[in-house]
C-alpha positions in Angstrom: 77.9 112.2 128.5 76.5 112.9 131.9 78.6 115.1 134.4 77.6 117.0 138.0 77.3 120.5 137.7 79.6 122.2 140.6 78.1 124.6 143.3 78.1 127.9 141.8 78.1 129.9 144.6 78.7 133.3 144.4 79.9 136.2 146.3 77.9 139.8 147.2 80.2 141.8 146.2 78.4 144.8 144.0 79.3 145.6 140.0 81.9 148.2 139.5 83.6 150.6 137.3 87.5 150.2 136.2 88.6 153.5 135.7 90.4 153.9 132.2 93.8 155.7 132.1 94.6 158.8 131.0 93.8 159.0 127.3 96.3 159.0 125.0 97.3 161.0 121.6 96.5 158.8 118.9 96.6 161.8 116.1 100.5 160.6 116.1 99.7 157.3 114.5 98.6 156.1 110.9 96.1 153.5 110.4 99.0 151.4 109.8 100.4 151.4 113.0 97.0 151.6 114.7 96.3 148.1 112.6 99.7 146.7 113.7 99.0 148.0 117.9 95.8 145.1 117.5 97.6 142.1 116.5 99.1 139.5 118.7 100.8 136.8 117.0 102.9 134.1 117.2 106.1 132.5 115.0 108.2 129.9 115.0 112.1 130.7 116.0 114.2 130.3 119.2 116.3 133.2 118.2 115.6 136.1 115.4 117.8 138.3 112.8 116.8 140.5 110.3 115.7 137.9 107.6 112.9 136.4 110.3 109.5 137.5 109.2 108.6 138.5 112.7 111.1 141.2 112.7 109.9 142.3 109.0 106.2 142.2 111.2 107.7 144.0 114.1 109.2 146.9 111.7 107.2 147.2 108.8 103.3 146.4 110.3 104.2 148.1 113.7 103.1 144.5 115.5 102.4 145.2 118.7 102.2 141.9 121.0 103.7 138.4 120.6 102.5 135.0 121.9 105.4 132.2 122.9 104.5 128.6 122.8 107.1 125.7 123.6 105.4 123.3 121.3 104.3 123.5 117.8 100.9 122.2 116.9 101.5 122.2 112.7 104.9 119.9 113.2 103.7 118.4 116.2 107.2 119.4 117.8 108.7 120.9 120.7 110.8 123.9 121.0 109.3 126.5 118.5 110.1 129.3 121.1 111.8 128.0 124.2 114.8 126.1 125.0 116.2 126.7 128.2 115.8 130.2 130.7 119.4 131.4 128.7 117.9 131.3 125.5 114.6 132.8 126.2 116.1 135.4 127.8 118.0 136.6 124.4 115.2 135.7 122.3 113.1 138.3 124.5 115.5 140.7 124.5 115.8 139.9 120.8 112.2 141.0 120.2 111.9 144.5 122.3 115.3 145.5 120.6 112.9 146.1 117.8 109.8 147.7 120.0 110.9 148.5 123.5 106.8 148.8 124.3 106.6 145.2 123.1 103.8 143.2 125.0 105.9 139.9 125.0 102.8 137.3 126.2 103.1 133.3 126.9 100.3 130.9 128.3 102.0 130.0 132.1 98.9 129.0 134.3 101.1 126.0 135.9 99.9 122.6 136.1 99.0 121.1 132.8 99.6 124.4 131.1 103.2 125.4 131.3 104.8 127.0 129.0 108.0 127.3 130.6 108.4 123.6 132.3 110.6 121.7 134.1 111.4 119.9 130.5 113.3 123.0 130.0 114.9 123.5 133.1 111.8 125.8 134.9 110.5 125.2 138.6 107.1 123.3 138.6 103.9 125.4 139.0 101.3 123.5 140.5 98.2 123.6 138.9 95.2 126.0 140.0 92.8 123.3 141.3 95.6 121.9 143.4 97.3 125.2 144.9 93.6 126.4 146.0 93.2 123.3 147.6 95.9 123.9 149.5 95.6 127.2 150.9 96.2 131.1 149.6 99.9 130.7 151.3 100.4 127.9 148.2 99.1 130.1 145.6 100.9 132.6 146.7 103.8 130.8 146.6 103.5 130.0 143.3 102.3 133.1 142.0 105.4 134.4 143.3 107.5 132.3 141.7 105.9 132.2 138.1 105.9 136.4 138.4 109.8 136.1 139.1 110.4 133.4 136.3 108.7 135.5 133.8 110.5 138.6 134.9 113.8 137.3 134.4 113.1 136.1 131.0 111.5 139.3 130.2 108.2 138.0 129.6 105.5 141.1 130.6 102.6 139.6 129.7 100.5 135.9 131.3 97.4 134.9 130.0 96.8 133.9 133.5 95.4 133.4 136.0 91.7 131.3 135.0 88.5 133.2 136.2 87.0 130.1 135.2 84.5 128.6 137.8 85.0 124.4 138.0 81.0 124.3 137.3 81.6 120.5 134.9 84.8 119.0 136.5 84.8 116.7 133.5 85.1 119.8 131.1 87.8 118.6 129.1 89.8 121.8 128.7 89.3 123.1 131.9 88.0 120.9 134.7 89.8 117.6 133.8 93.0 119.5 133.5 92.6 121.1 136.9 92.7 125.0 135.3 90.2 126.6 137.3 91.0 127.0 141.2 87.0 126.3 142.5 83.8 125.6 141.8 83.0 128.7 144.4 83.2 132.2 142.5 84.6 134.0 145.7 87.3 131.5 145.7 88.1 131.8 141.9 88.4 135.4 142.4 90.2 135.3 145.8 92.8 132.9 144.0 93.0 134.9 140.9 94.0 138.3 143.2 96.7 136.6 144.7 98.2 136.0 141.1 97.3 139.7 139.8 99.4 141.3 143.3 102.3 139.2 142.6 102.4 139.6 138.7 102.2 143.3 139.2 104.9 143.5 141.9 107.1 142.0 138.8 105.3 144.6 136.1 103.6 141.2 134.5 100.9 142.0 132.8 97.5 139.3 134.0 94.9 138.5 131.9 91.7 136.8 133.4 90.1 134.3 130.7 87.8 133.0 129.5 85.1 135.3 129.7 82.1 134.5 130.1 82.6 131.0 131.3 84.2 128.2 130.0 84.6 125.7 133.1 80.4 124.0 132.1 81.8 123.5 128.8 81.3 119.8 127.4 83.7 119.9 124.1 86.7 121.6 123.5 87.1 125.2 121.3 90.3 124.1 119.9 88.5 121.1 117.8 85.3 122.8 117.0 82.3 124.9 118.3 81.4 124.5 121.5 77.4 125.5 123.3 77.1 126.2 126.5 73.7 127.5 126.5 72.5 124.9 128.8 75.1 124.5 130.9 76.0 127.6 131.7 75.7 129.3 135.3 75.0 133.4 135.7 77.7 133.5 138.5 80.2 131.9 136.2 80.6 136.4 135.8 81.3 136.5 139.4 84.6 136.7 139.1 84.9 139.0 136.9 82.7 141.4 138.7 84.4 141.7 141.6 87.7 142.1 140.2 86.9 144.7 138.0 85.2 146.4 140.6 88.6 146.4 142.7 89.8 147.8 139.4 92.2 144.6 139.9 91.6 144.1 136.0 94.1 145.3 132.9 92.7 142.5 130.2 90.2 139.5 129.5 90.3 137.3 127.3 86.6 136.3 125.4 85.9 132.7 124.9 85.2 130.9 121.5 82.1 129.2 123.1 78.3 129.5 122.0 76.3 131.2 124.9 72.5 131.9 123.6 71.6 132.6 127.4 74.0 136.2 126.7 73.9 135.8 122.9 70.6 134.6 121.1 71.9 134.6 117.9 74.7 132.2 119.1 77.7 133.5 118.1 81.3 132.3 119.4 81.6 135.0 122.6 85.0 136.3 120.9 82.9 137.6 117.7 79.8 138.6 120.1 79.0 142.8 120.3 76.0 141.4 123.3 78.5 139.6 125.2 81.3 142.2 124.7 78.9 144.7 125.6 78.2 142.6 129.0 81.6 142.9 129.9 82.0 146.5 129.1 78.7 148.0 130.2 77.1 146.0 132.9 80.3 144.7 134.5 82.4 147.6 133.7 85.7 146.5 132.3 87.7 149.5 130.5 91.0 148.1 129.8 92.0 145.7 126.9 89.8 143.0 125.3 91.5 140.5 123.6 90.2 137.6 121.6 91.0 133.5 122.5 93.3 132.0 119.5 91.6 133.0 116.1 93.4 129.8 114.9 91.2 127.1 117.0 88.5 125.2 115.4 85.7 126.9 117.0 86.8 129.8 114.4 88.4 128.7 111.4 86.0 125.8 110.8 83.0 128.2 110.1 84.5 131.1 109.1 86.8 132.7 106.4 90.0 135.3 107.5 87.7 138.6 106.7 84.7 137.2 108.3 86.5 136.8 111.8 88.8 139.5 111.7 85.4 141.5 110.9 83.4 140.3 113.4 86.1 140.3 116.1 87.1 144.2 115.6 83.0 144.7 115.5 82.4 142.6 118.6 84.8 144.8 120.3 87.7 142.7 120.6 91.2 145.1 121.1 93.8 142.3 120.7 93.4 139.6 118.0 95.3 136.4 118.8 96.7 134.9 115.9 98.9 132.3 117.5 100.0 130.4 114.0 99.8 127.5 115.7 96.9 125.6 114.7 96.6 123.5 111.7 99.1 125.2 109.5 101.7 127.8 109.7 101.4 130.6 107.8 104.8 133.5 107.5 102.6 135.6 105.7 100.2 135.5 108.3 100.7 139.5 109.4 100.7 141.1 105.6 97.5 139.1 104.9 95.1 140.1 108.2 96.6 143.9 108.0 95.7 143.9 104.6 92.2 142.5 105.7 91.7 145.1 108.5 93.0 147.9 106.2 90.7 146.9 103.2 87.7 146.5 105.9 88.2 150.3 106.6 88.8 151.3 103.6 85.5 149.6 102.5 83.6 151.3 105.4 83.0 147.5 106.7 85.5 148.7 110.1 85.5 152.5 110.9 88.6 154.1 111.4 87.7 155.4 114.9 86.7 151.8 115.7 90.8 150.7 115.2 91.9 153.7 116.6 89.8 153.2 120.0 91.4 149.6 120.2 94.7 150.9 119.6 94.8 153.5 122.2 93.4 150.8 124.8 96.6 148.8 124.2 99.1 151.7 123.9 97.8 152.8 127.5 98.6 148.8 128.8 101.8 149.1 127.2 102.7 152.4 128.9 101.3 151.0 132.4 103.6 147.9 132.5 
C-alpha cells in the first residue's frame, strides 16, 4: 500500500546524559523479590480479596507493577478493570494496601486510547494529533486534566505521552489513530514535555513509547511482526534525545517492531541488546526500560515463554509487560514467567546481577514517585 512519508524534521538540540539516582541497597532482597520487582502484569477483576490471584502475585512473587485495561481482549468485553471513577478508586486502593510502592500503570494517551473514557463517566482527552494542532495552551489543558484524573484514582503510572513522530499518517496504530502529536520531532518533544511537567506536578509517573519509532510503521505489532527497515527515519530518536538530555525522562517503552537499519539481525526492538544499547549508551537514558506487551503477536507468534522472557531480560529490558490480555487469559501467568526467570538464573542462561541491576532501576522509580 503506498503512503507519504511525513517531514522528519529534527531539532539541534545535542545528546545528553540522565543522571541515575542515588543507588540503592539491593543486598536486602532475594532473587525472588528481585524477579517479582521486573514484572508488570495485568488481571481481570474490578475489585480484589484475598482469593484473587493478583493478590496471591502481589504477596507471594513480590509483583511489582500492574497494568489496567477497561476492555478485555480474550472475552472481547468491557469492564475487566474499570467501572466508574468510585470503583477505580477502591480497586487502586485495593492493590497498594498490599504494596504501598506499587507502580499502579494504565494506557491514557486520550483520543482513541482512553482508558478511563467518557463511557465510564471520565472527561474526554483529545487525542495527541488534535491537541498539537491546536496549540501547547490545549495540550496543556489536557495534560492537566488526565494528570488530575489519574491522581484521584490513584493511578501513578501513564504509558504516555507518544514520542512517536507521524512519519506514515496511514500507520495503522499510530498515524490513523491520531497518537502521535507531529510529524516535526521538535514538536513531538515540545508536546511530550508539556505532558511530563503536568504528570509530575500530580507524582504520575510518564513513560515515552515506542522507542525507536513506530509512527513509519505499515502493519500493526499486536497482529504480527512488523519491519520498519525501510521506512524508518534517524530523527524518529529525536525525541528522545532531547528529552533525556533535559533529564525530563523516568521510562521508555521499546517497540515490538523489526529495525535492521539499528538491528541487522532483525530482532523485535523489545528483545534487541543493539537497540537497547542505542538508547542507553548513545542517547543516554538511565532510568527504567520496559518492554511493549509480551502478549502481542509480534512476540508470541515466533517465540515460546522462555525464549522472550530470555531475550527481553538479555536485551536489557527492566519491566516486562505481561498484560494477559491478548489471546488468552492465563491466572497462572506470574508462577509460570517467575519460575522461567528463576530457572534462567539458575541455569546461568540470566545472571543474577543482570535481575538485580533491573530491579534496583525500578525500586529507585518507585521511591521517586
Amino acid at each position: 500500500m503506498a503512503f507519504a512519508l511525513g517531514g522528519c524534521r529534527a531539532s539541534d538540540r545535542p545528546d545528553g546524559i540522565d543522571s541515575a539516582s542515588a543507588e540503592t541497597d539491593s543486598t536486602e532482597y532475594t532473587l525472588e523479590e528481585d524477579i517479582g520487582a521486573m514484572l508488570l502484569v495485568g488481571f481481570r477483576g474490578t475489585a480484589i480479596d484475598q482469593d484473587h490471584h493478583i493478590v496471591r502475585d502481589l504477596s507471594q512473587y513480590h509483583v511489582g507493577s500492574v497494568i489496567l485495561f477497561d476492555y478485555d481482549a480474550p472475552s472481547r468485553t468491557r469492564g475487566r478493570n474499570i467501572t466508574d471513577a468510585k470503583q477505580l478508586q477502591m480497586l487502586c486502593d485495593q492493590l497498594r494496601s498490599y504494596n504501598p510502592d506499587l507502580l499502579i500503570g494504565i494506557d491514557q494517551e486520550g483520543g482513541y486510547v482512553s482508558r478511563l473514557s467518557t463511557r465510564y463517566g471520565f472527561p474526554h482527552i483529545m487525542s495527541a494529533q488534535r491537541s498539537a494542532e491546536l496549540g501547547d495552551d490545549t495540550v496543556r489543558r489536557y495534560a492537566q486534566l488526565t494528570a488530575e484524573q489519574l491522581e484521584k484514582a490513584g493511578i501513578n503510572l501513564n504509558f504516555a505521552p507518544v514520542a512517536d513522530v507521524n512519519v506514515n499518517p496511514k500507520c495503522p496504530v499510530i498515524g490513523a489513530m491520531k497518537r502521535s502529536f507531529s510529524s516535526d520531532t521538535k514538536r513531538v518533544a515540545d508536546c511530550c514535555r508539556i505532558w511530563i511537567e503536568e504528570q509530575r506536578k500530580k507524582g504520575i509517573i510518564s513513560c515515552l513509547k515506542h522507542f525507536p519509532g513506530h509512527g513509519s510503521a505499515r502493519g500493526d505489532t499486536h497482529q504480527g511482526l512488523v519491519d520498519v527497515s525501510s521506512t524508518w527515519q534517524r530523527c524518529e530518536l529525536e525525541p528522545y534525545r532531547t528529552l533525556v538530555a533535559e533529564n525530563a525522562v523516568d521510562m521508555v517503552m521499546t517497540a515490538h517492531v523489526i529495525n535492521r537499519t539499528l538491528d541487522p539481525q532483525g530482532l523485535p526492538a523489545s528483545l534487541s541488546g543493539k537497540i537497547t544499547s542505542l538508547l542507553r549508551d548513545s542517547i543516554g537514558f538511565k532510568g527504567v526500560i520496559v518492554t511493549d506487551d509480551l502478549a502481542m503477536g509480534a512476540i508470541t507468534q515466533h517465540y515460546t515463554m522462555t525464549q522472550y522472557i530470555r531475550m527481553a531480560i538479555d536485551a536489557g529490558a527492566d519491566l516486562l509487560c505481561l498484560s494477559n490480555n491478548g489471546g488468552s487469559y492465563n491466572s497462572d501467568l506470574v508462577p509460570q514467567v517467575a519460575a522461567t526467570i528463576l530457572k534462567l538464573v539458575n541455569e546461568g542462561e540470566v545472571s543474577r546481577e543482570r535481575i538485580r541491576q533491573s530491579a534496583d532501576r525500578v525500586r529507585r522509580l518507585q521511591q521517586k514517585k
